[in-house]
C-alpha positions in Angstrom: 0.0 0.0 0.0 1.2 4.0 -0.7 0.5 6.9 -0.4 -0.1 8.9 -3.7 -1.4 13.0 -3.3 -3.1 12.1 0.0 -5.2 9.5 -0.6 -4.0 5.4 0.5 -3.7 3.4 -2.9 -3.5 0.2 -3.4 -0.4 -1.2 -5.4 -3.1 -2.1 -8.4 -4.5 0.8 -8.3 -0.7 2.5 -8.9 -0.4 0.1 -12.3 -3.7 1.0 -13.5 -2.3 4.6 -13.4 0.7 3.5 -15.2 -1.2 1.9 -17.6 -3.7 4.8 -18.4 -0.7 7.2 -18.4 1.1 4.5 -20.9 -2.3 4.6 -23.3 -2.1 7.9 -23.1 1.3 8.4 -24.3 0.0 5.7 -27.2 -2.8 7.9 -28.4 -1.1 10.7 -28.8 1.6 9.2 -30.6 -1.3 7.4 -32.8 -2.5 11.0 -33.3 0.8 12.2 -34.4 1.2 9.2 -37.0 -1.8 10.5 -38.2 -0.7 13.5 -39.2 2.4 12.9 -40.5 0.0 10.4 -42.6 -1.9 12.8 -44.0 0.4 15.4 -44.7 2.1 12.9 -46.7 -0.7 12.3 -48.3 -1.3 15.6 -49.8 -0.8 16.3 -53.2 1.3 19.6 -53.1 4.6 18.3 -51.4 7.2 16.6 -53.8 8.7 13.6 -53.6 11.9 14.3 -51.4 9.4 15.8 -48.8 7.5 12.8 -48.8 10.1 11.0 -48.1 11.2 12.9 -45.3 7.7 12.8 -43.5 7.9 9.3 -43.9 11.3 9.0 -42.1 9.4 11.1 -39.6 6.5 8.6 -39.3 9.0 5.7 -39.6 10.5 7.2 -36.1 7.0 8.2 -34.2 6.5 4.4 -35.1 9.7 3.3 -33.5 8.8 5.6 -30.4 6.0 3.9 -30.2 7.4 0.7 -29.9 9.9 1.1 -27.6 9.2 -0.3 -24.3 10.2 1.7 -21.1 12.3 3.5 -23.0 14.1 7.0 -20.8 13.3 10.1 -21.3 16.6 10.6 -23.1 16.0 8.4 -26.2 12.2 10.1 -26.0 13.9 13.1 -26.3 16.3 12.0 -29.1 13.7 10.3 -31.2 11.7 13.4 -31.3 14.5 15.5 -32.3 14.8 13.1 -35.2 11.8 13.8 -36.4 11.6 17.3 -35.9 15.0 17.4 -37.7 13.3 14.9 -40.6 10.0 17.5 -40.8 12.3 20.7 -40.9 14.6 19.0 -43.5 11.9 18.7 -45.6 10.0 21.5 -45.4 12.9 24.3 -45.0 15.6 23.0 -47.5 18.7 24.6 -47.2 
């Protein structure tokens, strides 16, 4: 048994948290996929920006994956595909 803001909480009730917090996390990067989806999608972007979203979307996928990964390699993995999404978009 803990102690979590005040109130006593049963160990089960701590991994239900986790998990919620974890399916969280999940939709959001669902959502994300999304997006990069349909932006890729769309008919005005050329090629070489598709395939840039795509290495984005290939990277949100592998996020997504990752299991107990730190907050580091979070952190890395979205710098990756913030790098992929301003590579294509801001060619310089």
């Amino acid at each position: 048994m803990s102690f979590l803001i005040g109130d006593c909480v049963q160990p089960h009730d701590a991994m239900r948290v986790e998990k919620e917090h974890q399916m969280k996390h999940f939709k959001d990067l669902d959502a994300c996929i999304a997006l990069l989806r349909a932006l890729q999608a769309r008919d005005d972007i050329g090629p070489e920006q598709k395939k840039d979203v795509g290495e984005a979307i290939e990277e949100a996928r592998r996020l997504r994956r990752k299991r107990g990964a730190i907050y580091v390699e979070n952190y890395r993995c979205v710098r990756r595909i913030a790098e992929s999404l301003v590579n294509a978009f801001l060619k310089r």
